[in-house]
C-alpha positions in Angstrom: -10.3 42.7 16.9 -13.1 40.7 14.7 -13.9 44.1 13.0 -10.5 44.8 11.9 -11.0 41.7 10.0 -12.1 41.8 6.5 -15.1 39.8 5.5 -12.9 37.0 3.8 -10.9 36.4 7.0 -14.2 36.3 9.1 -15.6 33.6 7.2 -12.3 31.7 7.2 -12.2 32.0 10.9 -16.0 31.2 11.4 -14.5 27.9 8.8 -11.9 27.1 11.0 -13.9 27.1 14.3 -16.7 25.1 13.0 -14.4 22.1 11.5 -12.7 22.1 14.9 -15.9 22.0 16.7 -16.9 18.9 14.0 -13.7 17.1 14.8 -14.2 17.5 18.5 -18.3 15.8 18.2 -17.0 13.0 16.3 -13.7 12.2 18.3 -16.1 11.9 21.3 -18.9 9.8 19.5 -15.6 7.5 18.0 -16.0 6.5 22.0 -19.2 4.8 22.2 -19.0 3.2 18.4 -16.1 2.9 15.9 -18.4 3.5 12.4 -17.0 3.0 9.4 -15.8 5.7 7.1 -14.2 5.5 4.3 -15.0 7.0 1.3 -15.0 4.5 -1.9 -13.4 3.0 -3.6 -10.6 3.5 -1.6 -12.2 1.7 1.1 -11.3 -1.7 -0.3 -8.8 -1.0 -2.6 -5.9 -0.4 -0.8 -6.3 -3.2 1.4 -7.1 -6.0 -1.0 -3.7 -5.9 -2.7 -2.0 -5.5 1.0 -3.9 -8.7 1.5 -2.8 -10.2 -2.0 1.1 -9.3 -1.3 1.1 -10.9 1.9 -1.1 -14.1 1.2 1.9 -14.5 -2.2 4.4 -13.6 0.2 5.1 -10.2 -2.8 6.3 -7.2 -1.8 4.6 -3.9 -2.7 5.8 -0.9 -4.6 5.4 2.5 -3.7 6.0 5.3 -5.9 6.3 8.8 -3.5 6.0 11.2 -6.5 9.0 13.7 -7.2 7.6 17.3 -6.5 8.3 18.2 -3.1 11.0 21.0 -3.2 11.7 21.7 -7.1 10.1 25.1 -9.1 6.3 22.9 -8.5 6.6 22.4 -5.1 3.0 21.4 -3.7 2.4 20.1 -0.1 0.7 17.7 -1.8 3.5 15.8 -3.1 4.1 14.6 0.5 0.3 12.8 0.6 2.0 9.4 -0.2 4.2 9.8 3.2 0.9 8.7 5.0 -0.2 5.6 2.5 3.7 4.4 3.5 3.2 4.5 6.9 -0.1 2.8 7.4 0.9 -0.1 5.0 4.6 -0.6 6.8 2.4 -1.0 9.8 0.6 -3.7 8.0 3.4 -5.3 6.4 6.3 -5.2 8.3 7.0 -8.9 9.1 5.8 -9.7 5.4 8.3 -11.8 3.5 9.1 -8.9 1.2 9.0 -5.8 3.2 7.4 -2.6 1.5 9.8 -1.0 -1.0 9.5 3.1 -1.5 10.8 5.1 -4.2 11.0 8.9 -4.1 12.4 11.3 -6.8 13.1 14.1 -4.7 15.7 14.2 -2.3 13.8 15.7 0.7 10.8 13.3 0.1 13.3 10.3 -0.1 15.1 11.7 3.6 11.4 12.1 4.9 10.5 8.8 3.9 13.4 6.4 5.1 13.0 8.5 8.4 9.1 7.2 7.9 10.6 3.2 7.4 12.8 4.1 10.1 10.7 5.1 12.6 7.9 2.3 11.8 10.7 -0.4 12.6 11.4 1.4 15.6 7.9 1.5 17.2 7.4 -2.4 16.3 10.9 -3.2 18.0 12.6 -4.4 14.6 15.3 -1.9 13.9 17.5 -4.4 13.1 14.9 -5.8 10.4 15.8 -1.7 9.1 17.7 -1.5 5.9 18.3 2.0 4.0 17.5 0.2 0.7 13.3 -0.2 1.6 13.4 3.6 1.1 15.4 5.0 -2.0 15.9 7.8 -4.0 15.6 7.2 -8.0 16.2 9.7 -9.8 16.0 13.7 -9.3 14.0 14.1 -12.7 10.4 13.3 -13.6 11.9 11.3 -16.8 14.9 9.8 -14.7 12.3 9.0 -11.5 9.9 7.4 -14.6 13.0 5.4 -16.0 13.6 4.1 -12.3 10.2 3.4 -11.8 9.4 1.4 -15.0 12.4 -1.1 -14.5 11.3 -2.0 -11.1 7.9 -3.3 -12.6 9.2 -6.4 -14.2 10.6 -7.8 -10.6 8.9 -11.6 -10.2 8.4 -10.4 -6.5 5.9 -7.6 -6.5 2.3 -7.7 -6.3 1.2 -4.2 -6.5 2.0 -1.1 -7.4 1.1 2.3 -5.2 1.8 5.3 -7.0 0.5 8.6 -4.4 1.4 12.4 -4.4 2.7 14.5 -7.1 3.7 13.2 -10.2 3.8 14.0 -14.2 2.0 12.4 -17.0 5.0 10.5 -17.4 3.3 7.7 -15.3 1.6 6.2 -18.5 5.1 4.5 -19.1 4.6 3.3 -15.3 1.2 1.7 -15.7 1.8 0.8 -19.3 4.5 -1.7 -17.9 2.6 -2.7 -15.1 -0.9 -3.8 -17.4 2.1 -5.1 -19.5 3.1 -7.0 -16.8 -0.5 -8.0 -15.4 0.7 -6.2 -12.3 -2.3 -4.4 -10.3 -1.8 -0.7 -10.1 -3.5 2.0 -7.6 -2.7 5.9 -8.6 -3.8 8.7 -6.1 -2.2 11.1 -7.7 -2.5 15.0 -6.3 -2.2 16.9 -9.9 -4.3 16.8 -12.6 -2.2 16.0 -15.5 -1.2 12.9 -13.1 -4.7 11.9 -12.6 -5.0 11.7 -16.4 -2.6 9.4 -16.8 -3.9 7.6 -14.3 -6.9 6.1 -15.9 -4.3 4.2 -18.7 -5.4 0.7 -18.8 -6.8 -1.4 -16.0 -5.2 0.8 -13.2 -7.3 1.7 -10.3 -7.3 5.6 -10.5 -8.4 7.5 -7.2 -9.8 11.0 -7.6 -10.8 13.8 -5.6 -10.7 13.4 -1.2 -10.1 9.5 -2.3 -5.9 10.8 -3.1 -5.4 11.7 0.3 -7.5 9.0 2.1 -6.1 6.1 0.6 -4.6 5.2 3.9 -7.6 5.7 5.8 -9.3 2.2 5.9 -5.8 0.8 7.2 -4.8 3.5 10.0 -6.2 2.5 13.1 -6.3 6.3 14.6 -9.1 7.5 16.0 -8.4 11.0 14.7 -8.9 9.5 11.1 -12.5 8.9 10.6 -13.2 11.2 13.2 -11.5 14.0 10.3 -13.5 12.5 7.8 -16.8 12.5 9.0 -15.6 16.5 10.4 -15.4 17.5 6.9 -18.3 15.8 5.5 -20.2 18.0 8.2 -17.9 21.2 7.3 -18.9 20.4 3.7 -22.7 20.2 4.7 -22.1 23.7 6.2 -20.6 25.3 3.3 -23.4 23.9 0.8 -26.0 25.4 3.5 -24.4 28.8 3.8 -23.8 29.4 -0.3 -27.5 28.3 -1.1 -28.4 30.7 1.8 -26.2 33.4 0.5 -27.6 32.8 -2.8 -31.1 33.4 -2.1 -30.1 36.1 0.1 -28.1 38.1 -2.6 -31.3 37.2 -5.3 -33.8 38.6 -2.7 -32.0 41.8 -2.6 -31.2 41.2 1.2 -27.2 41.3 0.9 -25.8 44.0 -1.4 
């Protein structure tokens, strides 16, 4: 069966055993020792400005992104689903609970189904309200207009803007340094990364986007995929410095 495969889908598979086989080590060393391992600057990040919203009694502002099912659609518009749900985790009981916004219709359903379900499993439904979760506009300008006349609110302390989002959020963090509110973008597409480093914003880049969440989810499974592909990475640099000197030595054709 291997041999009908082409050598492309070989490697892929040989890929896809080894970072299962890396996930599997560190899940069963995450049993004798919980390391810590989260890449920076993430690692603090995140967590300081959880800290900061509940010691001020604040609530925090999340901005999903708006490119989960229109002509861009990327999975990675959905990355900010998992930053929600480990800091509703965190802040639940807060005086101001977390507040979402989503410019996409599907994200917004998926994400008051996230609120929803976090209430649920700390026995608070009735603490629920469809308003922590809300869709604000169906456009990257109307989602931006939404966005930037939430920042003047006396009752945030941060702003969270993850997944997949246009330059337009320089008018977002414009208003926030405006403001003197502290901003964190992990923002999945490029031109949103650029934007990102407007003013004194905290501007996550590369496996840092989708890890955000990491130091505040209490999963096993978290660090244990982390430190998996820092091995699988280790593996990849090995075999194309191997397969270089191979090909220069006349050894592969």
């Amino acid at each position: 069966m291997l041999s009908t495969l082409s050598l492309n889908d070989q490697l892929a598979l040989a890929l896809g055993i080894a970072g299962l086989l890396f996930l599997l080590i560190n899940l069963l060393l995450l049993k004798r020792n919980q390391p810590k391992h989260i890449p920076e600057p993430s690692k603090e990040a995140v967590e300081d400005l959880l800290h900061v919203s509940s010691e001020q009694g604040k609530r925090l502002v999340v901005g999903l992104g708006h490119a989960l099912t229109n002509a861009s659609f990327d999975l990675a518009g959905a990355s900010g689903l998992n930053l929600q749900r480990a800091l509703l985790k965190r802040s639940l009981f807060n005086d101001h609970p977390l507040q979402s916004f989503s410019g996409d219709g599907t994200l917004a359903c998926v994400s008051r189904m996230v609120v929803h379900g976090a209430y649920h499993g700390a026995l608070a439904s009735e603490l629920f309200r469809d308003s922590l979760s809300q869709l604000s506009g169906t456009s990257p300008l109307a989602y931006t207009a939404s966005l930037v006349n939430q920042i003047p609110d006396g009752s945030n302390a941060g702003l969270l803007l993850a997944g997949q989002m246009s330059p337009l959020m320089l008018l977002v963090l414009d208003q926030a340094d405006r403001q003197v509110l502290p901003a964190i973008s992990a923002l999945s597409s490029l031109s949103g990364q650029a934007a990102g480093f407007f003013g004194n914003s905290l501007n996550l880049m590369g496996e840092d986007v989708f890890n955000a969440a990491g130091k505040l989810d209490q999963r096993k499974s978290v660090p244990a995929s982390l430190s998996a592909q820092d091995w699988l990475r280790i593996a990849i640099s090995i075999g194309l410095l191997l397969g270089a000197i191979l090909k220069m030595g006349g050894v592969l054709p």
